[in-house]
C-alpha positions, 0 to 999 in steps of 0.5 A: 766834766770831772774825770777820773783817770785809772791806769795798770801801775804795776810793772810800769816804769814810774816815771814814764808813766807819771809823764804819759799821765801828765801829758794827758791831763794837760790835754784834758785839762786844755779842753776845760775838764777838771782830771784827777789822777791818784799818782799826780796828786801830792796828797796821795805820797806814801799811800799803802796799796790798800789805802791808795784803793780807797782814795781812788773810790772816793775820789771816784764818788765827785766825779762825771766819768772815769777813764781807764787807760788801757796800754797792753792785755796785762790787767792791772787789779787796782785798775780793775777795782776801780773801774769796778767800783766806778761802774757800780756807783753808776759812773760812765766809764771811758775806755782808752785802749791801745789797738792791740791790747785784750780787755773785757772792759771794752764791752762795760764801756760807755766809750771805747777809743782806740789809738795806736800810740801814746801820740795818737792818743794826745790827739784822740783825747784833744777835744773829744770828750764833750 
């Protein structure tokens, strides 16, 4: 499958989560899907907010499935613009979401898994996504 990953970026430490995403897509990737993640692409460097956006809902047109990574009931309007954007262009949406975060996605979703840390998330994402 081509997936799409979305995830809160504000207030996040960049390079913890520019490893978290790295180490997912690995997995995804190891299972034969074709990930792509707008923090990991060279590309993307430099990009305004604005312009990020609007490459995220391109690249969201070429792909099977987004998947929003939910870590924490803090929302994220980037995220949320791109799972919106996503939803309307008729994409199936994934939702990974850490067991003790809030989120109005969980019921937009088409798959909600649930984890309990970044390590069991590896492993729920390990050949689950079929």
């Amino acid at each position: 499958m081509k997936l799409q990953l979305a995830y809160r970026f504000s207030g996040e430490d960049r390079n913890k989560i520019v490893n978290e995403l790295r180490g997912m897509v690995k997995v995804l990737e190891g299972n034969g899907h074709n990930v792509y993640c707008l923090i990991l692409d060279k590309n993307a460097i430099g990009l305004s907010k604005a312009s990020s956006i609007i490459n995220a809902f391109l690249h969201v047109d070429s792909q099977d499935v987004l998947i929003s990574w939910v870590k924490s009931s803090d929302k994220s309007e980037g995220q949320l613009l791109e799972t919106g954007y996503a939803l309307g262009r008729g994409k199936k949406l994934i939702l990974l979401v850490q067991k003790k975060a809030e989120t109005s996605l969980r019921s937009l979703a088409d798959r909600v898994i649930q984890y309990d840390g970044y390590d069991d998330l590896l492993l729920k994402l390990n050949g689950k996504l079929k």
